[in-house]
PALO-526665 format. One record per residue: x, y, z of N, C-alpha, C, CB in turn. Coordinates in pm, whole numbers, plus 32768, in hexadecimal, padded with zeros to 4 digits. Each point is the difference from the previous one (the first is absolute). Glycine has a CB too. Layout:
<lomars>
XYZXYZXYZXYZ ...
</lomars>
This chain:
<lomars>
81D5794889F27FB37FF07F867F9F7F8A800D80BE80647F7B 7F747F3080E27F8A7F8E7FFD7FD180348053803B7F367FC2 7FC7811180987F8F8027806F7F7F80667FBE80D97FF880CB 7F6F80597EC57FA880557FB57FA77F787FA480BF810A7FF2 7F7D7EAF7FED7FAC7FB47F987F9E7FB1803B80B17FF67F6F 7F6F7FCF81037FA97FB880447F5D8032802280EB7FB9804F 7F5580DE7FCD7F87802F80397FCC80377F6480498046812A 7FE17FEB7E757FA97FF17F937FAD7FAB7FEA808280527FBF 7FA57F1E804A7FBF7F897FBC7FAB800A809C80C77F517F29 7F3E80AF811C7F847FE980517F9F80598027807F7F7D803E 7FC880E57F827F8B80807FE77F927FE87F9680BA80A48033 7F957EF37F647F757FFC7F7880087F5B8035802A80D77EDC 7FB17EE681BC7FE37F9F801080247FA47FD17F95805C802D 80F57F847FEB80647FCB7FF380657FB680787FC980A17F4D 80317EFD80F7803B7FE08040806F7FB47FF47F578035803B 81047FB67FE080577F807FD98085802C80657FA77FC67ED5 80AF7F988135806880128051805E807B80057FE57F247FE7 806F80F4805A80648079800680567FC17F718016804F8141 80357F1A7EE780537FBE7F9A7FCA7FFD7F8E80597F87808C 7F19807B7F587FDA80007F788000809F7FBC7F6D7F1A803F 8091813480108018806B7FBF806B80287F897FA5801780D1 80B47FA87F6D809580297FCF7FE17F9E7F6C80C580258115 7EE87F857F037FE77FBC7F3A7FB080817FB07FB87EC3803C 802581987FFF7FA580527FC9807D80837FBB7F037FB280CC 8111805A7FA3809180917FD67FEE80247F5380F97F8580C5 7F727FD97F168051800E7F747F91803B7FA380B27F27801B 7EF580987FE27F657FFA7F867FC380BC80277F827E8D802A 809A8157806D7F8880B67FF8806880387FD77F45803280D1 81527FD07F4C8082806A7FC37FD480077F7C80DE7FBE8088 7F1A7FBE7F54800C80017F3D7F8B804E7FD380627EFF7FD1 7F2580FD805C7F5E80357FE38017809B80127F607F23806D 810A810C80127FFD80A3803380587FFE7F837FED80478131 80987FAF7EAC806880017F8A7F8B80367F7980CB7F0C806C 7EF7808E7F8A7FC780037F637F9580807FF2800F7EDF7FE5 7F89812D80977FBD80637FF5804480847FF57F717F758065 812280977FFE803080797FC18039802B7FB37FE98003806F 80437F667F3C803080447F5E7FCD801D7FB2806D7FB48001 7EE27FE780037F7F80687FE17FF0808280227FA37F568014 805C80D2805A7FD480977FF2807E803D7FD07F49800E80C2 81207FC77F66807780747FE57FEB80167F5A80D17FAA80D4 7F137FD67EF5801880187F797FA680457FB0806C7F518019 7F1180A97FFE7FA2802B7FEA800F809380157F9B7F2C8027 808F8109804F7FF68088801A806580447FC47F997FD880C0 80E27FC17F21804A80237F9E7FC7801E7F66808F7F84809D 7F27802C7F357FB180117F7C7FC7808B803D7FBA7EED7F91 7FE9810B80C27FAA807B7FF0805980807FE67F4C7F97809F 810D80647FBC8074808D80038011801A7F5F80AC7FBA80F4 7F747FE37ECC80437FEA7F8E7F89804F7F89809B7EFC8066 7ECA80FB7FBD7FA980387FB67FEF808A7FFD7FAE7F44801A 803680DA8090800980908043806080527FB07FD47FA980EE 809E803A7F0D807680337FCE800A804A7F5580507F3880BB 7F69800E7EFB7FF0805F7F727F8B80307FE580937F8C7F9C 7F1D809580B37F98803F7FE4800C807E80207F927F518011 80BB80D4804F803B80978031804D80397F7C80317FBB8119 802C7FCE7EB5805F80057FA17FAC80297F7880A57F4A8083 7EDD80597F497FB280537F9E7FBB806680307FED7F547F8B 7FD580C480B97FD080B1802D807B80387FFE7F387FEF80AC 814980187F6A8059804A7FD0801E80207F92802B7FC7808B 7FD87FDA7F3C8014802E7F717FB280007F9280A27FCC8044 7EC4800D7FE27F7680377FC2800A80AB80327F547EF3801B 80F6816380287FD580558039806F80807FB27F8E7F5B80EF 80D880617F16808380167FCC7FF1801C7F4F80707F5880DB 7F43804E7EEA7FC17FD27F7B7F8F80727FD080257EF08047 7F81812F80477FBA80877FF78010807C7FE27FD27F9A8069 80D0809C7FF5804E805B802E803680237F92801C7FBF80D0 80367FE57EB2803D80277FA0807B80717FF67F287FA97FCC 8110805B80D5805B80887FEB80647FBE80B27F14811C7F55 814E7F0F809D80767FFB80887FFD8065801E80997F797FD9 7F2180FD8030800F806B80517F837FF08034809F80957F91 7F8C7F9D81057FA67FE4807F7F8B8087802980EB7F608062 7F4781037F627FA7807C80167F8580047FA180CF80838048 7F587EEF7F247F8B80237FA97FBC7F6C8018806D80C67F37 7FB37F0D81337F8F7F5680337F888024800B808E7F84809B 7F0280487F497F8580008059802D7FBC80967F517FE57F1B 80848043814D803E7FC9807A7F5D7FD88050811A80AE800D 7EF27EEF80467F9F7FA0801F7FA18095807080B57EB67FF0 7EE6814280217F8A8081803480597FE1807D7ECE80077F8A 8136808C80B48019801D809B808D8004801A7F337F908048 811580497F5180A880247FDD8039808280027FEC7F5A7F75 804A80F1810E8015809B7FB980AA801380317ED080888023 81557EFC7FF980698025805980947FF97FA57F687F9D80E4 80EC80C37EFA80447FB07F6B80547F9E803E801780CB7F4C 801E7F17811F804C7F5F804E7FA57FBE7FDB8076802380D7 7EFE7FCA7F1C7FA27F8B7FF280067FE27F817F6D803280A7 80A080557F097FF080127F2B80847FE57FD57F5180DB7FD4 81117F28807180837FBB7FDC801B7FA780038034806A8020 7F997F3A806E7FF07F657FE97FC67FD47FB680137FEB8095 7F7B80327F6E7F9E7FA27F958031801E7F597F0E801980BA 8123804D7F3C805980107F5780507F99800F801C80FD7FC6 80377F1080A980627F807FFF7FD67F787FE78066807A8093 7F3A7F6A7FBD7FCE7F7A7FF17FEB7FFD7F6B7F907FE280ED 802480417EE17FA180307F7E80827FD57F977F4080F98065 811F7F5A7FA6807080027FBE80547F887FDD7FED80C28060 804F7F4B801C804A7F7D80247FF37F86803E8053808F7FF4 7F567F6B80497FBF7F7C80257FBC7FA47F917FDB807C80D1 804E7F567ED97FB47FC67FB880337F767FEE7FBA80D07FA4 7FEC7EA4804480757FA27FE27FE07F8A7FC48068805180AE 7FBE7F8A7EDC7FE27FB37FA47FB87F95802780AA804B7F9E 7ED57FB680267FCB7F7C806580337F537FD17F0A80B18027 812E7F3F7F3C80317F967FE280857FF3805F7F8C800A7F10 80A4804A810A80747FD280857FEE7FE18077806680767FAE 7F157FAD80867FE17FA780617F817F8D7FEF806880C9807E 7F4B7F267F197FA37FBE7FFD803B7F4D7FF77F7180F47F95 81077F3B807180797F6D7FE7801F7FAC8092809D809A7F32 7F507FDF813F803C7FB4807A7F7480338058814580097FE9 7E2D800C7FE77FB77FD980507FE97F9A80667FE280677F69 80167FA381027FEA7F9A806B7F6F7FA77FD3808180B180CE 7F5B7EB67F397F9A7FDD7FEC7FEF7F9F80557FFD804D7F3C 7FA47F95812E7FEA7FC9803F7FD17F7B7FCF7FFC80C6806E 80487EAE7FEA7FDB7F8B7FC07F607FB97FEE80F07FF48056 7EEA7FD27F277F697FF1801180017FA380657FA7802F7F1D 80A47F5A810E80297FBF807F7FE28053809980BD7F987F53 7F8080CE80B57FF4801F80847FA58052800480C37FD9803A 7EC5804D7F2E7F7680687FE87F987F88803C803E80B47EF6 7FD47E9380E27FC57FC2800D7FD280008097805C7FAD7F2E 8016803480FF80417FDD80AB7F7B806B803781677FE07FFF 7EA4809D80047FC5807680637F6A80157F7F812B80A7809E 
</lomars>
């Protein structure tokens, strides 16, 4: 790992002892650490949007449909297959999910680590 780092830092013109490297380690660990709880978290938020937005087109769609039987759905153009018109009833149906139950444990990324990147 110091042999990888070394040649980083002297790739963006950086020279310094072998022994001084090892002062460098702790600080770049902590800098790699933080950036990826930035993205993790972040991409965690994003997932978290993706999700209820699938979740309202479901049940904006569901809200359309007005009926649990699957033979009287409007079904999305190019749909002819009834395995395809059975799922999507299903979804339609039963997939639905309160958004005050999850709008509680949204992931939110810190304005701290929005600052940082």
């Amino acid at each position: 790992m110091l042999n990888k780092l070394t040649r980083i830092l002297e790739r963006n013109g950086f020279s310094i002892k072998e022994q001084e490297v090892v002062s460098v380690v702790e600080p770049f660990s902590a800098e790699l650490e933080s950036r990826l709880i930035y993205h993790s978290s972040y991409l965690t938020e994003m997932l978290y949007d993706y999700f209820m937005a699938i979740n309202t087109l479901i049940i904006t769609r569901g809200d359309i449909m007005n009926t649990n039987h699957v033979s009287k759905m409007l079904h999305p153009e190019g749909v002819s297959s009834d395995v395809y018109k059975n799922m999507y009833g299903s979804v339609i149906v039963f997939n639905r999910y309160d958004k005050s139950l999850f709008s509680q444990f949204r992931p939110i990324t810190t304005k701290y680590l929005k600052m940082r990147y």
